[in-house]
N, C-alpha and C positions, 0 to 999 in steps of 0.2 A: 334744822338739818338741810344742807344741803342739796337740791333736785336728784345730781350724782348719787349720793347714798341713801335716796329714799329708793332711787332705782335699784338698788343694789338689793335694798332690802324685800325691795317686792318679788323680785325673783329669788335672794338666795332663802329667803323663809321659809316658803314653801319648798323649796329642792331639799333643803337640810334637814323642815321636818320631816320631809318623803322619808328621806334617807335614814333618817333615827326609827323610824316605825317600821322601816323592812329590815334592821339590824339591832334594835337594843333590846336586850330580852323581857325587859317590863313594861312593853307598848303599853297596856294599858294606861299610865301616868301622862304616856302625849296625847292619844286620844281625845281629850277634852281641847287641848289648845288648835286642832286642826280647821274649824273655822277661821280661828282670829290671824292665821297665816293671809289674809285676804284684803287686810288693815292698812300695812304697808301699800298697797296697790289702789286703795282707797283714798290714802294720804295724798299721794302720788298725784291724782287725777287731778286735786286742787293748786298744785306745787306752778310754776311756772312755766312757759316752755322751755326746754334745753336742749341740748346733743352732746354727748359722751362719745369721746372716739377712745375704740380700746387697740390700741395697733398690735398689743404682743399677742393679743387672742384669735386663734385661727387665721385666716386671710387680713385681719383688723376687723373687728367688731364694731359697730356704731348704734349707740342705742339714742333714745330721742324720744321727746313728747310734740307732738305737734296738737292743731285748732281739731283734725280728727282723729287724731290716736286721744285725746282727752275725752271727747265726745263719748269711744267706743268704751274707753279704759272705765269712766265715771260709773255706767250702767252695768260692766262686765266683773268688775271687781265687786259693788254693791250684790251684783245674783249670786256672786260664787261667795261670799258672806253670809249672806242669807239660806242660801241652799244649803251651806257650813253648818249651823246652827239647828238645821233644819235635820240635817242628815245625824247629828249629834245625838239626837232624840228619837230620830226615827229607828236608827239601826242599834241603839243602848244596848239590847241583847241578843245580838248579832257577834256568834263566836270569830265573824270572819272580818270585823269591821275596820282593826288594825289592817290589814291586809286593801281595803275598800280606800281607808284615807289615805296609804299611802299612792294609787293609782289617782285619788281624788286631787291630792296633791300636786302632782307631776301633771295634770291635765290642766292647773289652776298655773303651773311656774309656766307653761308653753303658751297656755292663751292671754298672757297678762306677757308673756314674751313676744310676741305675735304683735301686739300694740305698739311695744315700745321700738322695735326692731328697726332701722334706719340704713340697714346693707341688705343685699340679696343672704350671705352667709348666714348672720345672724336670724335671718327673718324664717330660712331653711330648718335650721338646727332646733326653731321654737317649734313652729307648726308641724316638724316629725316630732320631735318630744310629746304633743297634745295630742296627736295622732294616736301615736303607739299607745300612750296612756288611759286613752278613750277605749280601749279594747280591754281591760282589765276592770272599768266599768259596767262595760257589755255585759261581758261572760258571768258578772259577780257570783248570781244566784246559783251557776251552775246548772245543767239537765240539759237536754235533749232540744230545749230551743234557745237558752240563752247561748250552748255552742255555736249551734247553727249563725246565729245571729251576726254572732264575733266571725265566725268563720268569712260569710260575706261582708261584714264593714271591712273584715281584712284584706282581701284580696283588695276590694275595688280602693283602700286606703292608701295599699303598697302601690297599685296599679296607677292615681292619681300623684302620690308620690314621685313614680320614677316619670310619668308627663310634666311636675313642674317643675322638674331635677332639666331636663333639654330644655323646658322653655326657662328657665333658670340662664343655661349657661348660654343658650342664644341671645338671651335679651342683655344679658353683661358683653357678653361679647360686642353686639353692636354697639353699647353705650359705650365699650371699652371702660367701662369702670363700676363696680360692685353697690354704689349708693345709691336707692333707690329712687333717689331727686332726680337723675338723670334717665330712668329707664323709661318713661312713657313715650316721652321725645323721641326716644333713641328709635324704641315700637317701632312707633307712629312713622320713622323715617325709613325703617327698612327694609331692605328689598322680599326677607322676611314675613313680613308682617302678619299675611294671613297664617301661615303655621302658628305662628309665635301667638296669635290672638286663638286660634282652636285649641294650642295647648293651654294656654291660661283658663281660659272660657272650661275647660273641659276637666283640668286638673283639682283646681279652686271650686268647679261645678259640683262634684264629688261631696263636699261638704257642705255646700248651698242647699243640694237635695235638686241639684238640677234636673228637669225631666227628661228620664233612663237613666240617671246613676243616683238616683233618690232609695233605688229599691233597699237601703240597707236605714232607710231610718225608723217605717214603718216594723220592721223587726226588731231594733235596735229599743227602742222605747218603750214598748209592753212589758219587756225579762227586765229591763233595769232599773235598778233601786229607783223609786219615785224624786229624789233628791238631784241624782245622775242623769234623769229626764229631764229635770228641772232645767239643768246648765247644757243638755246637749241641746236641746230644743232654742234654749235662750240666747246663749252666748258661744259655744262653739260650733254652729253652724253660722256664725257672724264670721269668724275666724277666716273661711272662706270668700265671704264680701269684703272685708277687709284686704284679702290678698284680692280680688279685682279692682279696689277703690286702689292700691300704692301701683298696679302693674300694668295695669291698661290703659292706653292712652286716652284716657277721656281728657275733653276738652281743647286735646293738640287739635286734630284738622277732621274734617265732617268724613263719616267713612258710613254713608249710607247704608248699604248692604248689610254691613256686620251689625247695626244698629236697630235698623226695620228689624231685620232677624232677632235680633237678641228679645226685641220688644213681643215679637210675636212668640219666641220660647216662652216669656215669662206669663205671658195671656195663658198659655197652654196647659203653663204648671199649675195656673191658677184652677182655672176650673176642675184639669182633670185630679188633683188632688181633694178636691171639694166633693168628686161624682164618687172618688173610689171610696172615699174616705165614708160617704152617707150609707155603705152597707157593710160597716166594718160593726161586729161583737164587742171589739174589749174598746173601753174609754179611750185608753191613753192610747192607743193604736188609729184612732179617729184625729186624735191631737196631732199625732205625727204625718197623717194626709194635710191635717190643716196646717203645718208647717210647711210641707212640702207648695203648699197653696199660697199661703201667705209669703213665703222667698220668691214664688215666683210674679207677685205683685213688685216686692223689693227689686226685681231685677229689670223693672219695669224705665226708671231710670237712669238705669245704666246703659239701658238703648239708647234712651234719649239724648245722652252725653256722645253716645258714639257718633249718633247722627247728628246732630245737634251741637257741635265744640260750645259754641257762643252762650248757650242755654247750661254751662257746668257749671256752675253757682246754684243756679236753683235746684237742679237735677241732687247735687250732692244734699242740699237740704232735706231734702225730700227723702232720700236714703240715710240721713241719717235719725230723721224725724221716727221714721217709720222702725227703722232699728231699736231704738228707745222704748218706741211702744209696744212694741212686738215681744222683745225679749223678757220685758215685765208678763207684759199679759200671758203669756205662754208661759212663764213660768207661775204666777200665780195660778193657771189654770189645774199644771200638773200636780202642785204643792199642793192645791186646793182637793183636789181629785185623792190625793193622798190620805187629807186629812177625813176626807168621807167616810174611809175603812176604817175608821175607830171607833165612830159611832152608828156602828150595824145595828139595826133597829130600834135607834132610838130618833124617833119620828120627829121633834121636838131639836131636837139640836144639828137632826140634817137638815132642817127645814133654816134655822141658819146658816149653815153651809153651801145650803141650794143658793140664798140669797146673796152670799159673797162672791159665787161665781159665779153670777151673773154680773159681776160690776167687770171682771177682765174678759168678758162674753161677749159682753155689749160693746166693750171698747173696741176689739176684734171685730166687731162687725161695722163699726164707725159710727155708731149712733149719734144722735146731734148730742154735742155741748163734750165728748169723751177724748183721749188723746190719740182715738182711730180718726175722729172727726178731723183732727186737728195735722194728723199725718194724711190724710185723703186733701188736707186740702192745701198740702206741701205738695204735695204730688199733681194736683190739677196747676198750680202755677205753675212749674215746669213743663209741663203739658205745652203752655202755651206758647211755646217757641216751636212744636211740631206744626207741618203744613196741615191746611182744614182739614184734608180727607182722614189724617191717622189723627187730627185732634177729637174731632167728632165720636169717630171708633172705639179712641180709647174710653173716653167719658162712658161711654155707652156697657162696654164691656168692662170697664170699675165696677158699674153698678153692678149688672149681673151676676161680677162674682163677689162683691156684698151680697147678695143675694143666699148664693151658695153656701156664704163662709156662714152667714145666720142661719140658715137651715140643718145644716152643718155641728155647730155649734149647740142647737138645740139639740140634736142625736148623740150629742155626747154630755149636756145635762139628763139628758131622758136613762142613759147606762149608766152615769154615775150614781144617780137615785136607787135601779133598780139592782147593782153592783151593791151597793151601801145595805140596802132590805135584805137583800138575800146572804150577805157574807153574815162572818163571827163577831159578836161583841167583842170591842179593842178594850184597852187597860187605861190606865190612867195618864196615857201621854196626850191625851187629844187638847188638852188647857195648852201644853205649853207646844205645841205642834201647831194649834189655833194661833197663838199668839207669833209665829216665826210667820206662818202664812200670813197672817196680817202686814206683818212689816212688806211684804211684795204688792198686795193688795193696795195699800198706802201709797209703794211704787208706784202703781198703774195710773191711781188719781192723780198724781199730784207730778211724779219725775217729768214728765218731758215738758209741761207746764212751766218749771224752775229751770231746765235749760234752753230751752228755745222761746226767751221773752219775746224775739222780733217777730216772729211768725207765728207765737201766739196770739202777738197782741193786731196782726193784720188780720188776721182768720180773728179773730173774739170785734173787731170793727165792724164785720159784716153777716155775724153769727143770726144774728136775731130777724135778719133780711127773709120772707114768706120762702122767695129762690130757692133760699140756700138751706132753710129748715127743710124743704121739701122735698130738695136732693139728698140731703141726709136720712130721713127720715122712711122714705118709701121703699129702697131697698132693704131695709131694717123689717118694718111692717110686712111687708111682702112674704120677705122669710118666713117668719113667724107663720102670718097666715097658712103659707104652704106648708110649715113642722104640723101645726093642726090640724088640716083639712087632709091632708094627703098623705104624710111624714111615715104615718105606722102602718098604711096600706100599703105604699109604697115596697115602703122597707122590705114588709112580707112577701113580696110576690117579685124582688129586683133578686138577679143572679149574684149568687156569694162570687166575691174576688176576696181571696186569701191575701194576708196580708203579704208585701212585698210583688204585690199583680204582675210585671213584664216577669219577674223572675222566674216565677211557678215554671211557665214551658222549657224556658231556658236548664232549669235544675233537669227538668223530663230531660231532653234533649241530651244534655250532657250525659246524664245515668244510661240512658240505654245506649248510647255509643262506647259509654263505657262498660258496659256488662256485656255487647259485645266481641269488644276486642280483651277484654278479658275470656269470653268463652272462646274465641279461636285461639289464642294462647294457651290455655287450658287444655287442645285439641292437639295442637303443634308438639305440646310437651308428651303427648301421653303416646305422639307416634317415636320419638327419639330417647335412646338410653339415656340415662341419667349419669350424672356425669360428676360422682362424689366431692372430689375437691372444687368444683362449680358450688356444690352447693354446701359446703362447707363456708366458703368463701362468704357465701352468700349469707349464711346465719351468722355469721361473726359481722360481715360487716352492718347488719340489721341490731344486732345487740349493741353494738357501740356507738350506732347512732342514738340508740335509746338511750343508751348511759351518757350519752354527750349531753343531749338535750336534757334528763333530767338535771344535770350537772347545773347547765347552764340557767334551768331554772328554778335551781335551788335557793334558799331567799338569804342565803348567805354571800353566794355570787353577788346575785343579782343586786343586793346590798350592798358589796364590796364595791362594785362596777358603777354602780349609781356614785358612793360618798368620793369614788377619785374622781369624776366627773364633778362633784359640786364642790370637789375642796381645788381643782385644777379651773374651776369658773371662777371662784371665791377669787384665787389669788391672784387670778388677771384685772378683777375689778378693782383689789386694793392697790394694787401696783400703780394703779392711775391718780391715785391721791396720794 
């Protein structure tokens, strides 16, 4: 087959099945095949490189594999497979599941669009699709915080939207032309620039979990299905570094400023993601500090590119190394975390479980000989193009937040255990739930290993060297030591920060200005007559908004609306063969 038609398939599998599970009345029958829609997109990874121009599609479409859309696609298609498989089992008797694949779906056609995407248009159309989709994730379980949750990834999603909808139309404009080969250059030359770099930085940040607009992911991951964690954590907050690796000029000409800076946000996120995160209750809510911590390592060089042009080779390794391992381990973690709730007190088989999360635990924190080790030590040789004073710094401030992330990390083996003791005995899914985790687990060890031979095999040259055991090993040891000696006193006696921390004030702030200007309104109304056809007016137009929207999200529309969209994609793609 073709490059062209494996492309075809990877996106239209998934769009079609979406489509068929919000409109045919015996979902049940597609439900099992909703993993292997993820196949194609697996295929895909190993195919060749190519470019597809589709002219008759919107503005002309261009889709394309390149050395880093394969990179991202290889690992992002294997999690959303796995997490497939995984969610198959997990949600079995789950009356809303049909409902769950078809958002699952739509978030797997956008971020496997996101990769291949080769124009500004096309690259838009994926990463709103993924967008919107991811909010139907969020909300799945329904109540009182999975709304809330959706409510803020939504705003700040629309909000990061319409900033890279201008930096969008800025940056084509200066390129004067839509393919994304030509936009860094273009960036980097004009007169622009700095706008054009705070809306990217700022729009794409949103998804990163950049620090101050992270607040939506520590919410986002406790309400949603353990599977849904899996792939936000893993690969749809990549989605975001991907759109800074195609749009920023890294590499064109040295831009100090935005660089140093970018390097010192991501030190930021690092730690303070690590401090918020060690006095957080629920597991998986501790995971998503450590996300928010671990991107801001990942964004570490991306500075280094800005300041640095000469040093973009190493720098993108290093991002992508670190990409690889991150999106495994992080998913292994949540998957793993998952599978702990089935075996509520059975001491004996969490005590296996303990043991397999500590293998994507350890990796995360970069223990010698691990594929954290092996991305720490992409990232110190990019390092080495920074002048002494920020290379020093940096080295220094790696470790410490090694430090953090194993301390860290142990505070959320310590809830999972105590999470797993205290919940219900689970059913018989925990074998084949065990066996889905495994295959991530597998991941961890062995994936970035098989695709970064070169940089394995320089880091595994000087592996064994006292040095370099020592620098691996003692931020490691450290942690620990401090989870032990201090970890549970600590804990006890540090101030709760509720999850989503800068938010909290910000909600206060907003409610009482809004309650208010709601009471002076309240006040204004009760001095003036009322004013019948006003308010006749007013309840009619209230009722038909209500009936609009349910309309609209009635699952016949919204099914209707979806299959003209996948059969009006479908036939642009064939048209081209």
């Amino acid at each position: 087959m073709s490059p062209g038609w494996l492309a075809a398939s990877a996106l239209l599998t998934p769009l079609v099945l979406a489509t068929a599970l919000f409109v045919a009345p015996r979902r049940f029958r597609l439900w099992a095949a909703t993993p292997w829609a993820a196949l194609p997109g697996v295929g895909l990874a190993f195919a060749p490189e190519f470019k597809v121009e589709l002219p008759s599609l919107l503005l002309g479409m261009s889709l394309g594999l390149d050395a880093t859309g394969r990179v991202f696609l290889i690992f992002t298609a294997l999690l959303w497979l796995i997490s497939g498989l995984y969610a198959g089992i997990y949600l079995a008797a789950d009356s809303k599941r049909s409902r769950f694949a078809g958002f699952f779906l739509g978030a797997m056609a956008g971020n496997l669009g996101v990769l291949l995407a080769q124009d500004v248009t096309s690259f838009y159309l994926f990463f709103a699709l993924m967008t919107l989709s991811v909010y139907g994730l969020v909300v799945h379980e329904g109540g009182k915080a999975p709304d809330r949750a959706g409510r803020i990834y939504l705003i700040l999603a629309v909000l990061g939207e319409a900033i890279l909808l201008i930096a969008f139309l800025l940056s084509a404009s200066a390129a004067e032309s839509l393919s994304l080969d030509r936009i860094p250059q273009a960036v980097a030359a004009s007169p622009l620039r700095n706008l054009i770099l705070t809306l990217f930085l700022g729009g794409f940040g949103v998804k990163v979990g950049l620090l101050g607009l992270h607040v939506w992911l520590p919410l986002a991951h406790p309400v949603a299905p353990t599977p849904a964690s899996a792939v936000l954590s893993g690969v749809i907050i990549k989605a975001g570094l991907m759109g800074w690796l195609r749009f920023l000029p890294l590499g064109q000409e040295a831009i100090p400023g935005w660089g140093y800076g970018v390097m010192a946000g991501g030190l930021a996120a690092a730690f303070y993601g690590a401090a918020v995160g060690l006095v957080q209750k629920d597991s998986k809510t501790v995971l998503a500090y450590s996300s928010i911590s671990q991107m801001g390592i990942i964004t570490v060089p991306i500075g280094i590119a800005l300041a640095v042009p000469t040093d973009w080779p190493a720098a993108l390794t290093a991002v992508s190394v670190y990409a690889v391992h991150h999106a495994f381990a992080k998913g292994a973690l949540f998957l793993g975390a998952g599978v702990a709730r089935t075996v509520a007190r059975d001491k004996k088989r969490l005590a296996w479980i303990m043991a397999g999360l500590l293998i994507p635990a350890l990796s995360l924190a970069g223990a010698p000989f691990t594929t954290g080790a092996l991305a720490k030590d992409a990232l110190k040789r990019a390092m080495k193009a920074v002048p002494e004073p920020w290379q020093d710094m940096l080295a220094w401030m790696l470790s410490l937040a090694a430090i953090g992330t194993t301390v860290l990390l142990m505070r959320f083996l310590y809830l999972v255990r105590n999470e797993a003791l205290a919940g219900r005995p689970g059913g018989s899914e925990f074998r084949s739930l065990g066996y889905t985790w495994g295959l991530a687990v597998l991941g961890v060890l062995t994936l970035s290993w098989i695709m970064f031979t070169d940089p394995a095999r320089a880091f595994l040259e000087h592996a064994l060297e006292p040095a370099v055991l020592w620098s691996e090993s003692w931020p490691v040891g450290s942690g620990i030591l401090l989870a032990w000696l201090f970890g549970l006193t600590f804990i006890g006696i540090a101030p709760r920060i509720p999850a989503g921390d800068l938010l909290v004030p910000i909600e206060r702030l907003v409610l009482a200005v809004w309650k208010s200007i709601t009471l002076l309104w309240s006040k204004a109304r009760q001095r003036r007559p009322a004013h019948v056809p006003w308010k006749r007016l007013s309840v009619w137009l209230g009722q038909s908004l209500t009936e609009g929207q349910a309309w609209l999200e009635s699952t016949a529309v919204s099914g209707t609306l979806l299959i003209l969209l996948v059969l009006f994609f479908a036939l642009a793609l064939l048209s081209t063969h």
